[in-house]
N, C-alpha and C positions, 0 to 999 in steps of 0.2 A: 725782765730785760735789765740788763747792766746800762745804764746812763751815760758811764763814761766812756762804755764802747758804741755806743748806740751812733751810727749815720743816715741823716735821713734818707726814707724809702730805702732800709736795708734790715728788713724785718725775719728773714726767715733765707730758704735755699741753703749757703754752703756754710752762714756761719751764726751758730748756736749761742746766745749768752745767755742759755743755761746748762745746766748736765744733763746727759742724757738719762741719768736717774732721774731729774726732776721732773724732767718732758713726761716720763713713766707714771711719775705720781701724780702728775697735772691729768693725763687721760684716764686713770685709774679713777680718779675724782668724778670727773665728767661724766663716763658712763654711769655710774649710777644714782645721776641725777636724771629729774624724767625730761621728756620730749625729744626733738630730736639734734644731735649733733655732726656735724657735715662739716668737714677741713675742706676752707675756700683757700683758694689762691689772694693774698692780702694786695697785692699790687691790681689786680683784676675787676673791676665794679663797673656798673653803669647805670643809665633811669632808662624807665620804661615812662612813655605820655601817650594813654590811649585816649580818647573820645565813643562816647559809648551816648545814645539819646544824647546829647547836648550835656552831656558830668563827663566831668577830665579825671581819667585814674591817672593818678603816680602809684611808681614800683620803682624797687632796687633790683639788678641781676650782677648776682654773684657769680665765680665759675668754680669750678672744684677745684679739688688739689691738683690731681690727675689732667685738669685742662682738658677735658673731654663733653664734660653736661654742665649748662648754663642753670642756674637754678633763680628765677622769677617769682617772686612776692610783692604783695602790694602794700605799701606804706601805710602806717596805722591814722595819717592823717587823707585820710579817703574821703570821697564825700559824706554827707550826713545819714545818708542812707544806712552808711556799712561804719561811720564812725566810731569806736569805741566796739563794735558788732565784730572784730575780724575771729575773736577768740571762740564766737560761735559755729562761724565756719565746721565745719567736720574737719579734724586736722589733715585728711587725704586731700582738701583741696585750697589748703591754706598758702599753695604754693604749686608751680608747675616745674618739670624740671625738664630740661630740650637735651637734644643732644647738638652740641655746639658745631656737625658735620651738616645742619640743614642750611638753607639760607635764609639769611637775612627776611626776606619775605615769607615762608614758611615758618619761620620762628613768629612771626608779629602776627598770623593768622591762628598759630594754636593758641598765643597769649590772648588773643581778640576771644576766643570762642571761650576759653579759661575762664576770663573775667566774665563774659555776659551769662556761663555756667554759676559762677559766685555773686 
């Protein structure tokens, strides 16, 4: 990002302060590094605060690029239980992803069943 174009919360949509060559070599990068990579929406985040037996999880949810699927992860400062543990996880369940047309209450019931699954 150029600095001296930069306004705050104006990170990405219609205007690029880089090349679209560099954008190319920046994904070209990416990919062939491991795990996985997923374009959120930068203006878009939230927390998740579940209760589960009497331990509070925290999580971040992101949303895609697309604005379509909420993607839910739980914060590496989790209780003791799963503290430092999330990398154990099997990576299929390191993370849930919704699709952002459910509600609000259906969303917090697969995240509920998610976490007491992990």
């Amino acid at each position: 990002m150029n600095d001296k174009k930069h306004k705050e919360n104006l990170y990405y949509i219609k205007d690029y302060y880089i090349s679209e060559e560099q954008l190319f070599g920046f994904e070209y990068s990416l990919r062939k590094l491991k795990g996985n990579h997923i374009w959120c929406r930068p203006n878009t985040q939230g927390h998740i605060n579940m209760k589960i037996e009497e331990i509070e999880y925290t999580g971040h949810i992101y949303v895609t690029i697309n604005n379509d699927i909420e993607i839910r992860l739980l914060d590496r400062e989790v209780p003791n239980s799963l503290r430092g543990q999330i990398h154990l996880v099997p990576e299929k369940d390191q993370w849930i992803e919704l699709p952002r047309s459910l509600t609000e209450e259906e969303k917090d019931k697969r995240t509920l069943n998610w976490m007491k699954k992990v």
